[in-house]
C-alpha positions as CSV (number, residue, x, y, z in Angstrom):
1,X,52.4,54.8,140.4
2,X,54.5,51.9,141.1
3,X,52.2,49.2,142.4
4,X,54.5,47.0,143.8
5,X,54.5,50.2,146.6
6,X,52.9,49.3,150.1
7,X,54.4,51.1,152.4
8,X,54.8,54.9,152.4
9,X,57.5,56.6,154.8
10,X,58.0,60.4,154.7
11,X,60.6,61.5,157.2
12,X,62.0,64.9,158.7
13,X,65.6,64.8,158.5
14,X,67.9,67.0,160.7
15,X,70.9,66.8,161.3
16,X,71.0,65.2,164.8
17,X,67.6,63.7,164.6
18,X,64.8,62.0,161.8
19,X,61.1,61.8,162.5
20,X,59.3,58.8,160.8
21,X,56.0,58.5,160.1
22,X,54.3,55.7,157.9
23,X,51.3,55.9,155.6
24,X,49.5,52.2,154.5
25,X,48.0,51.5,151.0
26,X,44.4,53.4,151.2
27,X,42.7,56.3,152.5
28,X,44.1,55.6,156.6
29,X,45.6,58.6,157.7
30,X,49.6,58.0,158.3
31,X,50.9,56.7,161.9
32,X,53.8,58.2,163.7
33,X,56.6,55.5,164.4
34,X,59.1,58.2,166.3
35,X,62.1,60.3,166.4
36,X,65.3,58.5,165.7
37,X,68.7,59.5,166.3
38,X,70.6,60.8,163.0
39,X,71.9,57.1,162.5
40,X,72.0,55.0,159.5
41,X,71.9,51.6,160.9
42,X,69.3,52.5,163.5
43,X,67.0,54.0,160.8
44,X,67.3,50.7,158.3
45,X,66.1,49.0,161.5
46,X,63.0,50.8,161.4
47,X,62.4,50.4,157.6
48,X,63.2,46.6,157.6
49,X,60.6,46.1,159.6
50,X,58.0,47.7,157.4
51,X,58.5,45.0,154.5
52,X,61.2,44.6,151.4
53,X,63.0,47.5,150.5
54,X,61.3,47.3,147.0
55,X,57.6,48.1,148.8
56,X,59.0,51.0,150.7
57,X,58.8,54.6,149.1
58,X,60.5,57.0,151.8
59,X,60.8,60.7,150.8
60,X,62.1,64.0,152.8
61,X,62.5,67.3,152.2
62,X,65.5,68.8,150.6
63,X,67.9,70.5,153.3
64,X,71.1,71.3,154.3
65,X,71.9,67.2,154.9
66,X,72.5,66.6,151.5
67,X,71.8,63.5,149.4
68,X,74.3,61.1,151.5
69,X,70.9,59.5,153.0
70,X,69.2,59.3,149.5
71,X,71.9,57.6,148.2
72,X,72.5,55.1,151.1
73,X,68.7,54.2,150.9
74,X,68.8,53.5,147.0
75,X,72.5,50.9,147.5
76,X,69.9,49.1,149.5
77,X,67.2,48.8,147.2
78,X,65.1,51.5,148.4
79,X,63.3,53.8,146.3
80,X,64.0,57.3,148.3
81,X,63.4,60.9,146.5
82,X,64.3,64.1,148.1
83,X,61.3,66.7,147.9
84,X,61.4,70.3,146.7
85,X,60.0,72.0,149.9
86,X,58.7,75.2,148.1
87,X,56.4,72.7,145.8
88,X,55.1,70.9,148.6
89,X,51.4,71.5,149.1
90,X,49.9,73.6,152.3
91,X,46.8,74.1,153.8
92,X,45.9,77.8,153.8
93,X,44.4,77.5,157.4
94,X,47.4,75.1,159.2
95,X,49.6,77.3,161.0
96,X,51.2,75.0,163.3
97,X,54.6,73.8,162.4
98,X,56.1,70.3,164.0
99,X,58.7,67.6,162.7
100,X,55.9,65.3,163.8
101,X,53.4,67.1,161.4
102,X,55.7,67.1,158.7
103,X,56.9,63.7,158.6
104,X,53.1,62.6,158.6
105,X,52.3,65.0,155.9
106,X,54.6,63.9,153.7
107,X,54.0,60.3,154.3
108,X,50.3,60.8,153.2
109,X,50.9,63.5,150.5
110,X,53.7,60.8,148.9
111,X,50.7,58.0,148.9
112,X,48.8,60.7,147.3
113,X,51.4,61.3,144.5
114,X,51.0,65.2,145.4
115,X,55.2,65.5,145.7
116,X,58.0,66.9,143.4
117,X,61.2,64.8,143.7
118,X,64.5,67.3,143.2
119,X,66.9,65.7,140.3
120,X,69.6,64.1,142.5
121,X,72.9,64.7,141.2
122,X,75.5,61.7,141.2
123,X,79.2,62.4,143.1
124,X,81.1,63.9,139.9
125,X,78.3,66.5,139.3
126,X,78.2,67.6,143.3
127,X,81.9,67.5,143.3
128,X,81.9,70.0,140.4
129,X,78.8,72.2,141.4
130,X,80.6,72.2,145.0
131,X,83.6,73.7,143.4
132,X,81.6,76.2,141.6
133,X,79.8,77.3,144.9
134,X,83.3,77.8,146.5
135,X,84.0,80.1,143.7
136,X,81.0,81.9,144.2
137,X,82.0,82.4,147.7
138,X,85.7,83.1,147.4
139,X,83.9,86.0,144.9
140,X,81.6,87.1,147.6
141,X,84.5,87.4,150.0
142,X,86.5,89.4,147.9
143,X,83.7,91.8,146.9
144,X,83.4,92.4,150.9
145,X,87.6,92.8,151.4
146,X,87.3,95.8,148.7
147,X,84.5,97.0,149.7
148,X,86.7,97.6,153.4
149,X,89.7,99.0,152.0
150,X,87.4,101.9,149.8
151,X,86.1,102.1,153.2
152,X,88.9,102.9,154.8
153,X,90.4,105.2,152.2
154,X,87.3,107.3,151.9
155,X,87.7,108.1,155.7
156,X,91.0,109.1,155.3
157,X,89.5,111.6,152.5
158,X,91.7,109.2,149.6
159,X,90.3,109.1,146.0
160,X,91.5,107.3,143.1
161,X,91.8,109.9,140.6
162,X,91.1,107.3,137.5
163,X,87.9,105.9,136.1
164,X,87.8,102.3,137.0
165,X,89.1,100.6,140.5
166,X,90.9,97.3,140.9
167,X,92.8,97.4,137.5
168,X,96.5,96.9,137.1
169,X,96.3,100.9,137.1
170,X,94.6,101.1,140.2
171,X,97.2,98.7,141.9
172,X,100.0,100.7,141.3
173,X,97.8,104.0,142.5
174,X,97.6,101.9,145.9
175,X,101.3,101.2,146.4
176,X,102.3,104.9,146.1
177,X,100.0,105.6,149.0
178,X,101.7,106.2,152.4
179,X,99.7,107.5,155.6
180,X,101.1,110.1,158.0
181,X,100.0,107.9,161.3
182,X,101.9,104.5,161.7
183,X,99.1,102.7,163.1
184,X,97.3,103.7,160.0
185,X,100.1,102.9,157.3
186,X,99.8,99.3,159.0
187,X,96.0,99.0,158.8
188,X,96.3,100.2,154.9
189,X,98.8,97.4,154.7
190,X,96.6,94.7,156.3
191,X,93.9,95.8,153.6
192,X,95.9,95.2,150.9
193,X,97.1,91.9,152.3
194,X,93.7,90.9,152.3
195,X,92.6,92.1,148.9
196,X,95.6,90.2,147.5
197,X,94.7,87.5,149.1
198,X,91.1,87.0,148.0
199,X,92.6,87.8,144.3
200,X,94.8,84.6,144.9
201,X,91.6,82.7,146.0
202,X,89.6,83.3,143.0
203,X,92.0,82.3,140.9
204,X,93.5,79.4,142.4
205,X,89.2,78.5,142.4
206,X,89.0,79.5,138.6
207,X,91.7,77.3,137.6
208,X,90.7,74.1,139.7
209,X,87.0,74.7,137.7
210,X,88.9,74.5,134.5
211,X,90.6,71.6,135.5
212,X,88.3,69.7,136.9
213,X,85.8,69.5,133.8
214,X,88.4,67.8,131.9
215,X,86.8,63.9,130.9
216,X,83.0,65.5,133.1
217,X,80.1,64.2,130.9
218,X,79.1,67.4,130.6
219,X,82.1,68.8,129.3
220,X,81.2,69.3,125.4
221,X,77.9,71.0,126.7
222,X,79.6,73.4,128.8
223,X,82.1,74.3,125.8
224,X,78.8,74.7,123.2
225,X,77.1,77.0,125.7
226,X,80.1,79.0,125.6
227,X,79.2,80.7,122.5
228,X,76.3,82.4,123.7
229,X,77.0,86.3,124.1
230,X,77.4,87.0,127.7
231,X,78.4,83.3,128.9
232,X,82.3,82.4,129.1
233,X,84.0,79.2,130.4
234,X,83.4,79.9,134.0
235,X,79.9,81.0,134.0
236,X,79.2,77.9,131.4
237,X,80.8,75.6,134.0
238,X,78.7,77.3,136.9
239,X,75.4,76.8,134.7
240,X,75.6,73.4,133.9
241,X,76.6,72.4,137.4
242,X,73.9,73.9,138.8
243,X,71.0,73.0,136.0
244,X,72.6,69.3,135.7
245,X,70.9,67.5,133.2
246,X,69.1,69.5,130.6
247,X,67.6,66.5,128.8
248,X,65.3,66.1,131.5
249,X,63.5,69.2,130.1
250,X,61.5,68.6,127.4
251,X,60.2,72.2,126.6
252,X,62.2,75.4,127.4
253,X,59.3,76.3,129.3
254,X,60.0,73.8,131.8
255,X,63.5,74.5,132.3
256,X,62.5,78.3,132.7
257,X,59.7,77.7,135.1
258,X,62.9,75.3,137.2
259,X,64.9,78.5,137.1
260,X,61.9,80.5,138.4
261,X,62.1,83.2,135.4
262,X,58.5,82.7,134.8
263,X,55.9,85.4,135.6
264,X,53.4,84.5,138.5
265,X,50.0,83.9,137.8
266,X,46.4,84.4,139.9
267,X,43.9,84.1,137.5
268,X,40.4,83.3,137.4
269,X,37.6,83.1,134.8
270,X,37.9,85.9,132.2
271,X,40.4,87.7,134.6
272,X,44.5,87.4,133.7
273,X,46.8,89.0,136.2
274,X,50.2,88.3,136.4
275,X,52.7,89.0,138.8
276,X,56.6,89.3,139.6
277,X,58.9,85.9,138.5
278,X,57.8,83.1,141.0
279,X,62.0,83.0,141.7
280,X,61.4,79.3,142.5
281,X,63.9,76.6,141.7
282,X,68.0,77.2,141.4
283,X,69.0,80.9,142.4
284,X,72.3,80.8,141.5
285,X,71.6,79.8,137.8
286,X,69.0,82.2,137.6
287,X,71.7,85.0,138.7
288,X,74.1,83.7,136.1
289,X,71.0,84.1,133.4
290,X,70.4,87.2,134.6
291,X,73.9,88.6,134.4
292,X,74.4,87.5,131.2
293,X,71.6,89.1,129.8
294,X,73.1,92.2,130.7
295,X,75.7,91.8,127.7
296,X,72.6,92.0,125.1
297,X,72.5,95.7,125.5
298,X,75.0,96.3,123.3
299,X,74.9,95.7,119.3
300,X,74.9,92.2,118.0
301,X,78.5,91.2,117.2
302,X,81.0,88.4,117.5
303,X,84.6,89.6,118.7
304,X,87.7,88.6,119.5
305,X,87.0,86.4,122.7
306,X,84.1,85.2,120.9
307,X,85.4,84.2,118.2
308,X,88.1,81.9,120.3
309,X,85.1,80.2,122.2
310,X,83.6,79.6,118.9
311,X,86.1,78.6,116.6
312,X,86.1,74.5,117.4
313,X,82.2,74.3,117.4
314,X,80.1,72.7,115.0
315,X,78.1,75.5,112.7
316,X,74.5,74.6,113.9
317,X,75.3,75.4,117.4
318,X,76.9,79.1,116.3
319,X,74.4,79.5,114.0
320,X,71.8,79.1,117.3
321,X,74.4,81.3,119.2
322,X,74.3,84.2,117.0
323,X,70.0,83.6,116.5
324,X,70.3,84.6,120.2
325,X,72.0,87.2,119.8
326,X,70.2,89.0,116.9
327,X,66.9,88.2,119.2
328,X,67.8,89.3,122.5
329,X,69.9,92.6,121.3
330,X,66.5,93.0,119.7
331,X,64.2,92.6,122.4
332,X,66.8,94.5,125.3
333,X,66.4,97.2,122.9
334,X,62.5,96.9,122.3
335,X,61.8,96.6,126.2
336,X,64.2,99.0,126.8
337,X,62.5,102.2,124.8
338,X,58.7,101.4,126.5
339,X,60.4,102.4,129.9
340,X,60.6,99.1,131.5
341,X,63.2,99.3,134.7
342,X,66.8,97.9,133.3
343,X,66.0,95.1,136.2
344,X,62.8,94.1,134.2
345,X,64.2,93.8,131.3
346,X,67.4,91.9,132.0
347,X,65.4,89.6,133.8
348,X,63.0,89.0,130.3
349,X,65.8,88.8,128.5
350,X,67.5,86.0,130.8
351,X,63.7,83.8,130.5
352,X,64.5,83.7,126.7
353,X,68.4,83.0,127.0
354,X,67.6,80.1,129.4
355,X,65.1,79.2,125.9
356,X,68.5,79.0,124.0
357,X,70.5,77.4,126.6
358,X,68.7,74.5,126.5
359,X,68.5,74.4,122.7
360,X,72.2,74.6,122.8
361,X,72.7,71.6,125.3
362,X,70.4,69.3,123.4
363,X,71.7,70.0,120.2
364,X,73.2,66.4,118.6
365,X,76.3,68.3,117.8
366,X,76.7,69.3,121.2
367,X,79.5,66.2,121.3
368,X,83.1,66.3,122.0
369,X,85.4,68.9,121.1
370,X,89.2,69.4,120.2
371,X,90.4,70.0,123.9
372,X,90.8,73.9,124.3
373,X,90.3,76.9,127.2
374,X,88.6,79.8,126.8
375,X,90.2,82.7,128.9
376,X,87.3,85.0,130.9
377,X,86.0,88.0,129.5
């Protein structure tokens, strides 16, 4: 703990207001100050009263206000960390629930050293995982405009008489399609419109994420990751956005147990009993995990597409790549034939593939690579 520490502020930040409460050096409980406006200047007021900025330790939960307060505090010398809220510690018997209660907890659970700071991303890295999240969206979006015009068609008692919708084939299917009612024909239409449209989105998305990596400090570890079975240049852009820093894992347990793909635990003397995943941490790079693992079903092999991601890499970090592979085809397989649900397994799969992620992205020859794009498989 940093001695030089005197004054511990916890606050509850919302988007029009802040509760501040203050905890002293000692065993004191922590004192109320108020609720402040949302207001920059008006809340520097308050902590330049307390003492130097380099004796204050203010901390708040992580929430839909982002890091611009975090970082406006730390300019000014203030040594401010935003706080994981599912880590924060709670009294079995408190059920009552006020910014006023939650400010002073924090304050005194900060003096305590009881917290978990969030890693705080710096502008280039938001800017990126913002971009990604739009993607995600845009995808989302899409997914739901399909899902309507199947909709509509199977009212209407329309089937596509192929295998596999939304393919080139599938296209073509819709545009010999005409409806006997004209109100009906012009619905149809509006579908399509809309389909089309949400294509064009995603794309216009995919390309601005292959763009923007171009000079990001993380853009020889998103091209290493790339050679991993299951994980092209959009879902290694999406990863390493969302995980940020790997380095600051020094164990693949940790970075599992951040992605939540750990089992959870209540045990007690000689009895064991695990649980479900704890699904703590980032959800969206746990989905990507878990998607990916889905590719390991099939036997262990490098193709075409592969082989394009691969071909510029340095040989320890294909050689880790296909280790992966021969191990997780393996163990889909294994968990696979004692009856474990597909959901179970993928999700095993995706704790050990988040093992050889983060060998990947601390491997030394994870450096930078002859410029080249890897087209989405």
């Amino acid at each position: 703990m940093d001695e030089r520490i005197k004054i511990y502020v916890g606050l509850d930040v919302h988007k029009e207001s802040i509760a501040m409460a203050v905890a002293d050096t000692g065993r004191q409980p922590a004192r109320m100050v108020g609720t402040l406006p949302h207001d920059l200047n008006k809340l520097l007021k308050k902590l330049q009263a307390l003492g130097e900025p380099s004796s204050v330790h203010v901390v708040y939960e992580a929430g839909p206000t982002g890091y611009g307060l975090q970082r406006a505090l730390a300019v000014r010398g203030y040594l401010c960390e935003i706080i994981a809220p599912s880590l924060i510690p709670k009294r079995p018997g408190d059920r009552i629930k006020t910014d006023r209660r939650d400010c002073v907890r924090l304050a005194e659970l900060s003096r305590a050293g009881e917290l978990k700071a969030i890693w705080i991303p710096d502008p280039t890295d938001e800017a990126i995982r913002d971009l990604t999240r739009a993607r995600e969206d845009a995808i989302n979006a899409r997914t739901q405009v399909r899902q309507q015009l199947k909709s509509f068609l199977l009212r209407h008692e329309i089937r596509y008489p192929g295998k596999t919708a939304w393919t080139q084939s599938f296209h073509r299917w819709l545009g010999t399609l005409r409806l006997e009612a004209v109100s009906s024909q012009e619905a149809f239409v509006e579908y399509r419109l809309a389909v089309e449209a949400a294509d064009k989105r995603v794309e216009r998305m995919t390309m601005a994420m292959l763009s923007a990596i171009e000079g990001w400090r993380f853009e020889s570890v998103v091209k290493a990751l790339c050679a991993l079975r299951g994980v092209d240049m959009v879902s290694a852009i999406s990863l390493v956005a969302e995980i940020g820093d790997i380095d600051r894992f020094d164990h693949p347990r940790k970075l599992m147990g951040y992605l939540g793909l750990v089992p959870s635990e209540r045990s007690s003397g000689d009895r064991v009993s695990r649980g479900s995943i704890t699904k703590t941490g980032n959800a969206h790079a746990r989905r990507l995990l878990t998607e990916a693992a889905w590719s390991y079903r099939f036997k262990p092999k490098i193709g075409y597409p592969a082989q394009r991601r691969q071909q510029d890499l340095p040989d320890p970090i294909r050689g880790i790549a296909w280790k992966a592979q021969l191990r997780l085809t393996e163990r889909f397989a294994k968990l696979h034939a004692r009856g474990l649900t597909i959901n179970k397994v993928c999700v095993a799969v995706a704790r050990e593939l988040a093992g050889f992620v983060w060998a990947i992205a601390r491997e030394p020859q994870a450096v930078a690579q002859p410029n080249w794009q890897a087209s989405e498989t």
